[in-house]
C-alpha positions in Angstrom: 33.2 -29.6 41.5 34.4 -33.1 41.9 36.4 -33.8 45.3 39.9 -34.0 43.5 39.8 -30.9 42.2 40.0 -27.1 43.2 38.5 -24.2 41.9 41.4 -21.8 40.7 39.3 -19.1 38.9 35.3 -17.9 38.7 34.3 -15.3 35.9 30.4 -14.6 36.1 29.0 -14.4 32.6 26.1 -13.0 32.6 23.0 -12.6 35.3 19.3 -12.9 35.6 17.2 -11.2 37.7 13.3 -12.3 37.4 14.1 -13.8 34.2 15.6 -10.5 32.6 19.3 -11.4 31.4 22.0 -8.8 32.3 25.4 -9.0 30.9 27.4 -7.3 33.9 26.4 -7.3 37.3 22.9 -6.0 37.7 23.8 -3.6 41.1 21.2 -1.1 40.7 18.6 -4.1 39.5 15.1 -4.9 41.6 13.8 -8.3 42.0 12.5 -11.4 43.9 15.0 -13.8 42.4 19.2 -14.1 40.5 20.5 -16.3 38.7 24.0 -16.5 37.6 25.8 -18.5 34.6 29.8 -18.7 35.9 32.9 -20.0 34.1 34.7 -22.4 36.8 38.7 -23.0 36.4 39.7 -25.7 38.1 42.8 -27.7 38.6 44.0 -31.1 40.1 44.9 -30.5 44.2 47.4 -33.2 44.1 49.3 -31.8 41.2 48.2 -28.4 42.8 50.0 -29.8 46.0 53.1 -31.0 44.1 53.6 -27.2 42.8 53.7 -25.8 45.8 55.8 -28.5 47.7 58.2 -27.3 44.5 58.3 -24.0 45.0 59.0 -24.1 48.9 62.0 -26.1 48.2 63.4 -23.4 46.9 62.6 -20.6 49.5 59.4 -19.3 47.7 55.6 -19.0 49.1 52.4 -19.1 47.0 50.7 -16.3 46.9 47.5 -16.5 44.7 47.5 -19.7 42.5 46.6 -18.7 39.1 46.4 -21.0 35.9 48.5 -20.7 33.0 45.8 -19.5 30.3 44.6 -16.7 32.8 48.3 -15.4 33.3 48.9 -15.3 30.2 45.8 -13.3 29.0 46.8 -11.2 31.7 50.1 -10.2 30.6 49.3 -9.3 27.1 46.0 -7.4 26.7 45.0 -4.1 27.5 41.6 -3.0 29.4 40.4 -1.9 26.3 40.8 -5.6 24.3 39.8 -7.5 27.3 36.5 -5.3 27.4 35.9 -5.2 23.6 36.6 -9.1 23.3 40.0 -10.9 22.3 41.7 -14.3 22.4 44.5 -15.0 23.2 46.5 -17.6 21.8 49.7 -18.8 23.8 51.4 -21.6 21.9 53.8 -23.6 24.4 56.3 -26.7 24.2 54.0 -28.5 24.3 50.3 -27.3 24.7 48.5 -24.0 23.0 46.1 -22.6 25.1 43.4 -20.4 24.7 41.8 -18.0 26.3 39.0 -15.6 25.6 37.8 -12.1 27.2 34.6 -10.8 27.2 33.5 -7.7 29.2 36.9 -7.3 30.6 36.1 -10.8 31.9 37.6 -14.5 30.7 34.5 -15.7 29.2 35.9 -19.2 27.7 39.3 -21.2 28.4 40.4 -24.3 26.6 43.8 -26.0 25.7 45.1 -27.8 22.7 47.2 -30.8 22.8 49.7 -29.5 20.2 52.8 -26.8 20.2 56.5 -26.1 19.6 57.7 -29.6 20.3 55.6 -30.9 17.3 56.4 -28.2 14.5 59.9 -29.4 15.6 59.1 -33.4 15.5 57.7 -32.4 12.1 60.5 -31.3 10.6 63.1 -34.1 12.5 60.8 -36.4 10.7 60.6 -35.0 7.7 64.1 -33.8 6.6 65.3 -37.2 8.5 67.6 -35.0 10.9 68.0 -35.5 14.9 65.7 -33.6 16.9 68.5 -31.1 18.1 69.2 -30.4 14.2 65.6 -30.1 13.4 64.8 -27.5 16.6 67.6 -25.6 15.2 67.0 -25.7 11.9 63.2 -24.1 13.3 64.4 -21.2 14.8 67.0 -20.2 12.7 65.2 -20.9 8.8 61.5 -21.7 10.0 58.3 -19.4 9.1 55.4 -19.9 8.6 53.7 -19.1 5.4 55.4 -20.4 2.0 55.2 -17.2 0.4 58.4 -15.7 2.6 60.8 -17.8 1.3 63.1 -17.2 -2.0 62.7 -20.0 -4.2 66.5 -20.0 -4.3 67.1 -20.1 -0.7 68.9 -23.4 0.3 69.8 -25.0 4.2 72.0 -27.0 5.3 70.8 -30.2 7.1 72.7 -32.6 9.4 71.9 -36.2 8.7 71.4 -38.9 10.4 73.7 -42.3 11.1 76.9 -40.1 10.6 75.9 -39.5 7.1 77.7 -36.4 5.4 75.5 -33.4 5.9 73.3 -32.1 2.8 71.4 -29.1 1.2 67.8 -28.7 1.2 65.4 -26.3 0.1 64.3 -23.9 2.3 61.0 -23.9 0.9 61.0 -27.4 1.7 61.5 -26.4 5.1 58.3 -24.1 5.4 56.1 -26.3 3.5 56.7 -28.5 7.1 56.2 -25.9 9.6 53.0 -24.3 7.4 51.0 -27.4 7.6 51.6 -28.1 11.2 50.2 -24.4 11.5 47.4 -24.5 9.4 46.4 -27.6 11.8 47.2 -25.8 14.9 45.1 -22.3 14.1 42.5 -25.0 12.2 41.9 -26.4 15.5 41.6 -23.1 17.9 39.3 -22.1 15.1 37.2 -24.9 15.2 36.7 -24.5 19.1 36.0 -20.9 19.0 33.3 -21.8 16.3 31.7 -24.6 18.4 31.2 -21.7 21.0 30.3 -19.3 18.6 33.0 -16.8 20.0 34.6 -15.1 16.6 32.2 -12.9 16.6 32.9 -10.7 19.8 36.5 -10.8 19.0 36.4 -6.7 18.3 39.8 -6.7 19.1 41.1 -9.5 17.4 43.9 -12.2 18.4 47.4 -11.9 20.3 49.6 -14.8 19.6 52.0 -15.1 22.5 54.4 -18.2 23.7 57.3 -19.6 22.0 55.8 -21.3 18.9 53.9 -18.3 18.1 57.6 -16.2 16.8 57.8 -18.3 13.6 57.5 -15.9 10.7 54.3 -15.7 8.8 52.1 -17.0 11.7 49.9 -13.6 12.4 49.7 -13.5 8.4 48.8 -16.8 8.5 46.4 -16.6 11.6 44.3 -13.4 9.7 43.8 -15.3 6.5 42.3 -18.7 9.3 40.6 -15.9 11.1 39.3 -13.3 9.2 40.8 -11.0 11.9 43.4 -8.7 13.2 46.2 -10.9 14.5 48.9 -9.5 16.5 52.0 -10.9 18.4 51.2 -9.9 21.9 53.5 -8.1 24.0 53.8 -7.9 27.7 51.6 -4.3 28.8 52.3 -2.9 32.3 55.6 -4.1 33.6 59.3 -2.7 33.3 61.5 -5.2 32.2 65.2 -5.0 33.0 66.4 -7.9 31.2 65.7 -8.8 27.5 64.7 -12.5 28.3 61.8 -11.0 30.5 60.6 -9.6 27.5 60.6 -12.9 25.2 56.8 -14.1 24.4 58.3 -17.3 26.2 58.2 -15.6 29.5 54.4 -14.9 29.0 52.9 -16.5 31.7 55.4 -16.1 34.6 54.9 -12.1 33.9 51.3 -12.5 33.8 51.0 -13.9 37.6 52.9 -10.6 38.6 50.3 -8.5 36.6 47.3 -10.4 37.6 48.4 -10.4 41.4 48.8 -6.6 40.6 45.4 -6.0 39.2 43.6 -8.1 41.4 45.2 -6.5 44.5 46.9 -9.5 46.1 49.7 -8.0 46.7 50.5 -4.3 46.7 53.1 -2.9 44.5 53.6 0.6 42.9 53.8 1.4 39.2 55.9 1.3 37.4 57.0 -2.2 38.3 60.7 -3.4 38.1 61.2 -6.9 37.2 64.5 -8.3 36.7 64.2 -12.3 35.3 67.3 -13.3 36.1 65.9 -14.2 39.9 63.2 -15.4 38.0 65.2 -17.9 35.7 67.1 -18.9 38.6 63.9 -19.8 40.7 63.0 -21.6 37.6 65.6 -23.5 37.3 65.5 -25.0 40.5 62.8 -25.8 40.6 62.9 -28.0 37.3 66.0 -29.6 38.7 63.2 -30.4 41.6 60.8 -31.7 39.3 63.2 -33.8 37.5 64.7 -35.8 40.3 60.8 -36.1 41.6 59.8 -37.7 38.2 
C-alpha cells in the first residue's frame, strides 16, 4: 500500500495450503506452506485526517473507520445473502457504489462516477427547467421504466428566463430518467461481468441510497440483470424516527450495525436509534466542511 494511503478494510478470499485452494479459512488444514489472496480497502489519510478533525469539532470520537460501500452492505443484507452471494448497489448524490459478498465476506468493491445529481441534470437539461424545478419534478413524477406512465398523464414545468410555466408529457419525463438508468445499471453490469461476479449472486441485488426510490428501477434492474432485485431495507436496528428509515440514511446505519457485528463497541439488541442526534451531528459537521472548502 502506497505511503499516502491507509488500509480501512481486509476480506481474505480464499487460501492455499500446499497448493490445495480453500475457500474459507483452512483451520483444521495440514501443511508446510499458506498462501492467502485478500481484498485491501483503502482510503486517503489526509482526507482520512480531515474526517476526523470534522467530527471532533463537533464533540464526536472515531471509533472504527469504516468506508461507505462496506456500511452500507452492512446495513441492508442478512447473514443468509451475505453468505449465499449479493450486491449491493447504493446509488448516492453523486457516486453509486458497489459492493459484493461472498461467503459472508465483501469479495469485490468498486464505485461509479454517476448518481442522483445526474438523473436530475438530465432532466434540468432536457425539459430546459432550473435545477431546483428539475430535482423536483424527479421526485414528485420521476420512475423509471416508461411502461408506468399513462400516456395521458401531463406535468407542469417551470421555465427558464421568467418564461410562463408549461405542460409537458409525463412520459417525456421518464423517457429522461430511463436512459440515465439504463446507463447507470449498464455500467455496474459491465463491472460485475469483467469480474465474472453474476454468477454467485444466489441472492440477487438490493438497491439502496437515494437515486435508487425512482419507480421502475428494481423492474428495470431484473430485466439488466437477469436477477432478483430488491429495494434494500435496513435489517437489525430499531428506528425511532421515520427519516432513519429512508434508503438515504443507508450508510450512517450501517457503521452502527457493522461496529455491532464486529464487536467494536458493545450494545444489546434490540438497538434504539433515534436520527435526529444523528441529523444534527450531520449538519454540523457539513456547515464544518463548507467553511473548510
Amino acid at each position: 500500500v502506497r505511503s499516502e494511503r491507509e488500509i480501512l478494510h481486509s476480506f481474505p478470499q480464499n487460501f492455499k495450503v500446499d497448493g490445495t485452494r480453500h475457500e474459507q479459512a483452512p483451520l483444521k488444514a495440514k501443511g508446510t506452506s499458506i498462501e492467502s489472496n485478500v481484498l485491501l480497502v483503502t482510503v486517503n489519510k489526509r482526507n482520512l485526517q480531515l474526517a476526523k478533525d470534522c467530527l471532533k469539532a463537533v464533540g464526536l470520537q472515531a471509533k472504527e473507520t469504516i468506508a461507505q460501500p462496506v456500511a452500507t452492505a452492512y446495513s441492508v443484507t442478512r447473514k443468509h445473502d451475505r453468505e449465499h452471494g449479493v450486491a449491493v448497489v447504493d446509488m448516492g448524490g453523486s457516486l453509486t457504489n458497489i459492493a459484493v459478498f461472498k461467503n459472508l465476506h465483501i469479495a469485490y468493491a468498486s464505485t461509479i462516477a454517476l448518481g442522483g445529481v445526474n438523473f436530475t441534470q438530465d432532466l434540468a437539461v432536457g425539459l430546459r427547467t432550473p435545477q431546483a424545478s428539475a430535482e423536483k419534478i424527479k421526485k414528485t413524477h420521476g420512475a423509471a421504466l416508461v411502461d408506468l406512465i399513462s400516456p395521458e398523464e401531463r406535468v407542469e414545468i417551470e421555465s427558464l428566463k421568467g418564461e410562463p410555466a408549461r405542460q409537458v408529457e409525463a412520459v417525456l419525463v421518464t423517457e429522461i430518467l430511463e436512459a440515465r438508468a439504463e446507463e447507470t445499471l449498464g455500467l455496474v453490469l459491465r463491472k460485475l461481468n469483467d469480474e465474472d461476479l453474476l454468477v454467485t449472486l444466489k441472492s440477487g441485488m438490493l438497491l439502496t441510497g437515494g437515486a435508487s426510490q425512482l419507480p421502475g428501477l428494481p423492474e428495470l434492474g431484473e430485466f439488466t440483470f437477469d436477477l432478483a432485485v430488491r429495494r434494500g431495507e435496513a435489517q437489525g436496528l430499531s428506528i425511532s424516527h421515520v427519516l432513519g428509515q429512508s434508503p438515504v440514511m443507508a450508510a450512517c446505519l450501517g457503521a452502527i450495525t457493522y461496529t455491532k457485528r464486529e464487536g467494536v463497541i458493545a450494545v444489546p439488541p434490540p438497538m434504539e436509534f433515534s436520527s435526529d442526534f444523528l441529523m444534527n451531528s450531520l449538519g454540523r459537521i457539513k456547515n464544518i466542511i463548507d467553511n473548510i472548502l
